[in-house]
C-alpha positions as CSV (number, residue, x, y, z in Angstrom):
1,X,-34.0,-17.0,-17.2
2,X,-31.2,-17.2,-14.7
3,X,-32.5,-16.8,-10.7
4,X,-29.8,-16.3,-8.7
5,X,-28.8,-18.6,-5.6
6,X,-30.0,-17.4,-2.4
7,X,-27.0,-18.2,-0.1
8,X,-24.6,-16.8,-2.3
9,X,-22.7,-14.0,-1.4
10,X,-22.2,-12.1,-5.3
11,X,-23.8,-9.4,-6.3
12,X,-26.5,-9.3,-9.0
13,X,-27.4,-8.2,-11.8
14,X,-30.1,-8.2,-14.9
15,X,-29.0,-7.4,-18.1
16,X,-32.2,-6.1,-21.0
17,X,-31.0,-6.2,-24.1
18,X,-32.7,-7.1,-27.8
19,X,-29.5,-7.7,-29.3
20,X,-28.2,-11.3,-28.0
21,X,-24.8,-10.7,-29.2
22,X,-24.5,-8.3,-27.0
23,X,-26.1,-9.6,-23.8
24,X,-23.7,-12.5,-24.4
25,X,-20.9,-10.7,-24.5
26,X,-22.2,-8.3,-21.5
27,X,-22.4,-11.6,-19.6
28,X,-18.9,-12.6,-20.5
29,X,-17.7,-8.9,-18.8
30,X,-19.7,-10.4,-16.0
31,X,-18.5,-13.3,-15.7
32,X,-14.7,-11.9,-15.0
33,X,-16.3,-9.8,-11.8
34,X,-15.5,-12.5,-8.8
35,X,-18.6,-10.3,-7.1
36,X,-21.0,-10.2,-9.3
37,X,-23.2,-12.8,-11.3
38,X,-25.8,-12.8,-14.1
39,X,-29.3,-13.0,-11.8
40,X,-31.2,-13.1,-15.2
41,X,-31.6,-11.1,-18.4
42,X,-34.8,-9.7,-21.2
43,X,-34.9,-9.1,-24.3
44,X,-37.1,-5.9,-24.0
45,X,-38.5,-3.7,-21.6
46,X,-41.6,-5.9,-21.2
47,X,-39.5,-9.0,-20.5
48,X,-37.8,-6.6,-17.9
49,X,-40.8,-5.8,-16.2
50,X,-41.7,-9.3,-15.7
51,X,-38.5,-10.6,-14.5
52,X,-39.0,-8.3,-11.5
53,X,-41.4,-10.3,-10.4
54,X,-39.4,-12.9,-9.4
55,X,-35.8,-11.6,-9.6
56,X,-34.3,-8.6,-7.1
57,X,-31.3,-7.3,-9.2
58,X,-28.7,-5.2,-7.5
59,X,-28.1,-3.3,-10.8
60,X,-29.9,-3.4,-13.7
61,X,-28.2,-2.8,-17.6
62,X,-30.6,-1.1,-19.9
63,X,-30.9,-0.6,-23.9
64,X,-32.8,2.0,-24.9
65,X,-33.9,1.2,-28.4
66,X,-35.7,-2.3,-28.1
67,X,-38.7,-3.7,-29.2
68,X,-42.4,-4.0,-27.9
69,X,-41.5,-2.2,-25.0
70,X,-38.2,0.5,-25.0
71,X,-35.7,1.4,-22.2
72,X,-37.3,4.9,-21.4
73,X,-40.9,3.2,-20.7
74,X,-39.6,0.3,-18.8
75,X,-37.1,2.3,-16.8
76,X,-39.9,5.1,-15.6
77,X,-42.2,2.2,-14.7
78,X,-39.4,0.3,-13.0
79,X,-38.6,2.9,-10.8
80,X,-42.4,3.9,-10.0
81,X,-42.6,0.5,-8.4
82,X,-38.8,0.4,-7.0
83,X,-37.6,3.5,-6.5
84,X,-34.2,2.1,-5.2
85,X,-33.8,0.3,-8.4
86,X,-30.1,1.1,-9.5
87,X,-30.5,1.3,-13.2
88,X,-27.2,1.9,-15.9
89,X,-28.2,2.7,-19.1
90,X,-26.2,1.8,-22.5
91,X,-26.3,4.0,-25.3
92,X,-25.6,4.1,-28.8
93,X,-24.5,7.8,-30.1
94,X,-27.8,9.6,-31.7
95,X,-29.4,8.1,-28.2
96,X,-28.6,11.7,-26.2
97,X,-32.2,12.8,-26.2
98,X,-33.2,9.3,-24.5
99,X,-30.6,9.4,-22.4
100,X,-31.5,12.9,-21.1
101,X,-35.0,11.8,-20.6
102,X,-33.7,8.6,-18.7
103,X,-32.1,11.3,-16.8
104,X,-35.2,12.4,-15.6
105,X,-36.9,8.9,-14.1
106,X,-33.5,8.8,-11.8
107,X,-31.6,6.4,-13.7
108,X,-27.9,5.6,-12.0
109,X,-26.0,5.9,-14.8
110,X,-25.1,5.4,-18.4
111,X,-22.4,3.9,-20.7
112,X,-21.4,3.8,-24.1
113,X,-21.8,0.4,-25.7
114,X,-18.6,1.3,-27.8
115,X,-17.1,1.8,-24.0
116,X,-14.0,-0.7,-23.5
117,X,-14.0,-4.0,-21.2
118,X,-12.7,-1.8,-18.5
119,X,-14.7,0.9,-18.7
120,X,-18.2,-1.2,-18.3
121,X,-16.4,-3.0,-15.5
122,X,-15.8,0.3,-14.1
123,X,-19.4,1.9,-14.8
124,X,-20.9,-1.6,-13.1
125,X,-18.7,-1.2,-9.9
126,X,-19.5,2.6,-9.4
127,X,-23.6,2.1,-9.7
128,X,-23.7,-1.1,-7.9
129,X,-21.3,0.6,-4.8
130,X,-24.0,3.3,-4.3
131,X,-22.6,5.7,-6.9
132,X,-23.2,7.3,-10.4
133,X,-21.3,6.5,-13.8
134,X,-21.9,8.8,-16.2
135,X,-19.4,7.9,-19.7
136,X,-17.2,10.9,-20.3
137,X,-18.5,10.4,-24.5
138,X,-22.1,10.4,-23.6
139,X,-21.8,13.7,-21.7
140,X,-20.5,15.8,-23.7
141,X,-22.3,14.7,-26.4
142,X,-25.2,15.8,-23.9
143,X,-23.1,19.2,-23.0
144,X,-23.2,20.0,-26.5
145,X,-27.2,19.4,-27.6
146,X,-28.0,21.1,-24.5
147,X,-24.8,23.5,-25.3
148,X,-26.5,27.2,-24.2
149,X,-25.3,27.9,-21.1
150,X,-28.0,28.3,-17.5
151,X,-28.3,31.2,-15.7
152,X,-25.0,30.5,-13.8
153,X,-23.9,33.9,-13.7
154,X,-26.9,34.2,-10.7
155,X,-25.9,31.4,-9.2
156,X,-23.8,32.2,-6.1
157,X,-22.0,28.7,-4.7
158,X,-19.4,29.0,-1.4
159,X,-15.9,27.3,-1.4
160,X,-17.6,24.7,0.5
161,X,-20.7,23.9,-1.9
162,X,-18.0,24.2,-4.6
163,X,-15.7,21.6,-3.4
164,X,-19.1,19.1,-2.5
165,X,-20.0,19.5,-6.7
166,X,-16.6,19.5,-7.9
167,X,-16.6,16.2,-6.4
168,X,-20.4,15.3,-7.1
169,X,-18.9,15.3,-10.6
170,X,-16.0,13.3,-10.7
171,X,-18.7,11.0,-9.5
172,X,-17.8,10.1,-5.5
173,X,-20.6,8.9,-3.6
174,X,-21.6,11.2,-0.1
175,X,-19.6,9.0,2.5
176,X,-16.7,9.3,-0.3
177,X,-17.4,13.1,-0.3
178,X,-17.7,13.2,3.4
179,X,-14.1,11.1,3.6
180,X,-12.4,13.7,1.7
181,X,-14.1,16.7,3.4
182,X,-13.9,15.8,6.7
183,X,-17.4,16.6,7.3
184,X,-20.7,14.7,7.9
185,X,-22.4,12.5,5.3
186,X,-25.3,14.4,6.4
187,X,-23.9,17.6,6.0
188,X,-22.5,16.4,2.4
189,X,-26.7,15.7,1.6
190,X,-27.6,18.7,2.9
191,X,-24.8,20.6,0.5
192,X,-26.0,18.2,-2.3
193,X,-30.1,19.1,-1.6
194,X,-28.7,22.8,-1.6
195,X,-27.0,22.5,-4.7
196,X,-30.1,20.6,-6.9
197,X,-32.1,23.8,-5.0
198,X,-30.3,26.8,-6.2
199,X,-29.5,25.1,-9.8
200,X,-32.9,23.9,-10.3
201,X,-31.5,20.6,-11.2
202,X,-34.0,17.4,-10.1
203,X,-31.5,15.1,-9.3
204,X,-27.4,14.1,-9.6
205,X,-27.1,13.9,-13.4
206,X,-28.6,16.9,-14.1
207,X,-26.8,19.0,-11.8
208,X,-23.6,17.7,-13.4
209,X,-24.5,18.5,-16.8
210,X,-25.4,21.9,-15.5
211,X,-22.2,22.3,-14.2
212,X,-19.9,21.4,-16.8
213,X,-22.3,23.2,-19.1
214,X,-21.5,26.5,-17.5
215,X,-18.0,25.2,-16.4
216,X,-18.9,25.2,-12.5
217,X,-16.8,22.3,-12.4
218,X,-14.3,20.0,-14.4
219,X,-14.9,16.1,-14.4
């Protein structure tokens, strides 16, 4: 286990994977970020929940399938005890339903595993700045189980609460949101909290996939 130096300045991150092919090469993606540094890493969701112990992790990159102990468990007791926890999840395809239930605990993101060197660099600077990643493969793989459409046809949204989604999806945090609208991160919350209300979404994710499932909005 890796515990990362106090008086640096670099981001963290823990990386729970079975596969140690993979976390090696995870770590080599890491390893390119100036920012960010390996704080430690698990090789199941058991290990995870152990390593929190004694290591605070900015982000956190979680498997799903893994042994003793899988991503879905160790992710919803994770975030019971932190709530804050900023959790990206890699997926395999076949993985939608977990990734959907993942959804649900208030997971930050998720990523392909097939996703190129870029794209995870991408996904990692998104969810540790404060925002969501959500891989453009997983999602409409996710549009598409979940394909019949909501009752959007009910749902009345105004120019204003459609320009806070349409950008909700293409993934901006609220002070991004708030930048671009020239309105009040605040205000950009309360649209967001307005939003989750009339679509009966529970949090970010799912309002996104309800949107592009009834085509409220274009990623």
């Amino acid at each position: 286990m890796y515990i990362i130096n106090p008086e640096t300045l670099k981001k963290s991150i823990l990386i729970v994977e079975d596969h140690s092919i993979f976390r090696e090469g995870l770590k080599k993606i890491i390893s390119e970020m100036d920012d960010i540094e390996v704080a430690g890493e698990a090789e199941n969701g058991y290990a995870f929940l152990e390593s929190l112990k004694t290591i605070t992790p900015d982000i956190v990159l979680m498997d799903i399938v893994m042994p003793v102990m899988d991503g879905l468990a160790a992710t919803e007791q994770a975030l019971l005890l932190y709530p804050s926890l900023k959790i990206l999840v890699l997926s395999m395809f076949g993985e939608e339903d977990y990734v959907y239930s993942m959804i649900d605990k208030g997971i930050s993101g998720f990523i392909l595993k097939t996703s190129n060197v870029e794209d995870f660099k991408r996904a990692i600077r998104r969810v540790m700045n404060g925002q969501q990643y959500y891989s453009e493969e997983v999602m409409a793989l996710l549009v598409k189980r979940f394909r019949k459409p909501d009752t959007a046809d009910a749902i009345n949204l105004s120019d204003k609460e459609n320009d806070v989604l349409r950008l909700l999806c293409q993934g901006f945090s609220n002070l991004e949101i708030a930048e671009k609208l020239h309105i009040s991160e605040r205000t950009v919350e309360n649209y967001r909290n307005r939003l989750l209300q009339k679509t009966g979404s529970s949090n970010v994710l799912k309002l996104v996939i309800f949107a592009v499932r009834n085509k409220l909005a274009i990623i």
